[in-house]
C-alpha positions as CSV (number, residue, x, y, z in Angstrom):
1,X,7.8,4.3,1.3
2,X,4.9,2.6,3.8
3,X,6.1,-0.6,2.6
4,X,9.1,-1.7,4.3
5,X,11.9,0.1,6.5
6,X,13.9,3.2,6.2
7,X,16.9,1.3,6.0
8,X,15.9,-0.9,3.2
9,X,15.2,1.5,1.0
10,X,18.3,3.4,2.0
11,X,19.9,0.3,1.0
12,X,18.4,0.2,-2.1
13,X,19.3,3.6,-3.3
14,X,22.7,3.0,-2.1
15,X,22.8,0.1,-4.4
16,X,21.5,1.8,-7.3
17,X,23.8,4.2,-7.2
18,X,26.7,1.9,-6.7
19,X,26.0,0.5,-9.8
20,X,25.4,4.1,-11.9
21,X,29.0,4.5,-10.6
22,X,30.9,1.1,-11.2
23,X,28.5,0.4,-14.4
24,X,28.3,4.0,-15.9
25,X,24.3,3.2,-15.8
26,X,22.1,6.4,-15.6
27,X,19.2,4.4,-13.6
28,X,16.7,7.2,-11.6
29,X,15.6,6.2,-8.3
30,X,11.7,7.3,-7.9
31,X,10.3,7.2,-5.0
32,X,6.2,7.0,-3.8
33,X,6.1,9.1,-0.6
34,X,3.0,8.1,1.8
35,X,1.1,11.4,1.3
36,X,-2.1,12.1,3.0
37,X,-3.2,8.3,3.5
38,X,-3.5,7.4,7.0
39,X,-2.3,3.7,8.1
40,X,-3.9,1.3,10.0
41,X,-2.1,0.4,13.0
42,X,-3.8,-2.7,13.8
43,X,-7.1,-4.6,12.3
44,X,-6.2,-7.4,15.0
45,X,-5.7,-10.1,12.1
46,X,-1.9,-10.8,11.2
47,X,-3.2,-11.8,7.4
48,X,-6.1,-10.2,5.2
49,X,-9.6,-9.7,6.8
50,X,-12.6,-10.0,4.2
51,X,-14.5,-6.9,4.9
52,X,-18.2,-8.4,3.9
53,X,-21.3,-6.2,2.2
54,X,-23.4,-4.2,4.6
55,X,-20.8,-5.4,7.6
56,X,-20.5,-2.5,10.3
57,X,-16.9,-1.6,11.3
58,X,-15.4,0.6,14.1
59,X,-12.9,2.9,13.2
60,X,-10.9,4.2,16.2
61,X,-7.4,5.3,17.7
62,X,-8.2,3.4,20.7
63,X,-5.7,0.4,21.5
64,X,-7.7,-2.6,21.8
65,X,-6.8,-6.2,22.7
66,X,-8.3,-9.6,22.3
67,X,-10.1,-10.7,18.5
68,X,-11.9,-7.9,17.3
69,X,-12.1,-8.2,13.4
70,X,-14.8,-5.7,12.7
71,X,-12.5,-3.4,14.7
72,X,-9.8,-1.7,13.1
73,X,-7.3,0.8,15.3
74,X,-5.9,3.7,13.0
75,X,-3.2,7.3,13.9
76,X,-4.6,9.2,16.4
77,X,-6.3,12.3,14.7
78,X,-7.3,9.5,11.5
79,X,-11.3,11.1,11.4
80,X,-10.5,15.0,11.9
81,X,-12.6,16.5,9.8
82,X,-14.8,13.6,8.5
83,X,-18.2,13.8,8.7
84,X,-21.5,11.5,8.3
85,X,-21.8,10.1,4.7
86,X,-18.1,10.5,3.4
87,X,-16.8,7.0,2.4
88,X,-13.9,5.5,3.5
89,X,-11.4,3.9,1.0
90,X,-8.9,1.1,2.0
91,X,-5.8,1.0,-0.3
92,X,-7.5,2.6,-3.0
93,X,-10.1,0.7,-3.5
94,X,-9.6,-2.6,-2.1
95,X,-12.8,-1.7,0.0
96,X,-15.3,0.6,0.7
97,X,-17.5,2.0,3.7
98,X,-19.4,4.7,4.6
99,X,-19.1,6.6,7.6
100,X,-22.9,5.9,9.1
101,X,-22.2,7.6,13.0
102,X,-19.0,9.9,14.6
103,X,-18.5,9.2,18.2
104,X,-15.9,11.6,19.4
105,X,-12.8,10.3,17.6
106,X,-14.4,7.2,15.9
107,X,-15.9,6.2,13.1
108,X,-18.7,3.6,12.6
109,X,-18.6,2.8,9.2
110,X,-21.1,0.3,6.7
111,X,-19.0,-2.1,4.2
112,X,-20.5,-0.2,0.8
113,X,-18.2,-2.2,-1.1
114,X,-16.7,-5.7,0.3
115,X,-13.1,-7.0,-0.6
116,X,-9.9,-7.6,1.7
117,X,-8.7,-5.5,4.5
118,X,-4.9,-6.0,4.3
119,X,-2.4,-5.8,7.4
120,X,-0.7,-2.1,7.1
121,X,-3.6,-0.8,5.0
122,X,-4.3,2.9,4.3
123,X,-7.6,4.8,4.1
124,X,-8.2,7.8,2.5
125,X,-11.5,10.0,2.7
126,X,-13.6,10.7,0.0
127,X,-16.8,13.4,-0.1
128,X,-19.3,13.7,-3.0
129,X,-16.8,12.0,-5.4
130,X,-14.0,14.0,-4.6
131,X,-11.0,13.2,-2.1
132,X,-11.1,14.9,1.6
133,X,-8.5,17.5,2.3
134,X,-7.0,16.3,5.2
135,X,-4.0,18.8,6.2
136,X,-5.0,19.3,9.8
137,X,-1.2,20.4,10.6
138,X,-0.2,16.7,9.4
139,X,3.1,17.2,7.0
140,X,2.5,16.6,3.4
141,X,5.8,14.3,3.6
142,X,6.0,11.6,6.6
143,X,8.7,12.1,9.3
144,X,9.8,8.5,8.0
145,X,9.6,9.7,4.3
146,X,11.4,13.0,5.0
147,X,14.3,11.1,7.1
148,X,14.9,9.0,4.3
149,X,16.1,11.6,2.4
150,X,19.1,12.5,4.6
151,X,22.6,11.9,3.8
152,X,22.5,7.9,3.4
């Protein structure tokens, strides 16, 4: 559901079933919902970014302006609960840091494993092997997810 807009994918289903209907198909719609990734907002390239070995990267929620390719602008309330040593993940594996210094809000993070930084990417958080928790009051389904699944 990250990938695209609400109304495309209503348009989608809308199709699908159009065709169950007229074709007498039985074809199930399923549906990956955005979960507990966060999206980043801005990593001030319009195409991929190569995120290089050892390379240190700022993590923040602070809007910044100008060319800043190490610098990568995430949701507000993205490093809530992170701490010193948990890696960061881009798109499941695209990439890899760890989290070498927390500044109030922001993360300064080492390129542990290099590879591209897509636009619209997501990070998730992961702690001794194991993914990071990360319910801080945040709803398991997106407000874009859930209104997707309104009368359409």
């Amino acid at each position: 559901m990250c990938h695209n807009t609400r109304e495309w994918h209503c348009d989608v289903i809308r199709k699908i079933k159009r065709l169950n209907h007229e074709k007498g198909f039985c074809v199930s719609v399923m549906i990956d919902t955005e979960g507990s990734q966060i999206h980043v907002v801005d990593h001030a390239s319009p195409s991929s970014v190569k995120a290089e070995e050892d390379s240190i990267w700022l993590f923040t929620a602070e809007k910044f302006e100008g060319s800043h390719t190490s610098s990568v602008q995430a949701n507000k309330g993205f490093s809530e609960g992170i701490e010193v040593g948990d890696e960061l993940v881009i798109d499941g594996g695209m990439a890899s840091f760890e989290v070498i210094e927390k500044v109030g809000n922001d993360l300064h993070c080492k390129c542990t494993d290099p590879g591209l930084f897509l636009p619209r990417a997501k990070l998730s958080f992961r702690r001794n092997g194991k993914l990071v928790e990360r319910n801080y009051g945040h709803p398991t389904l997106s407000t874009k997810v859930y209104k997707s699944f309104g009368k359409d």
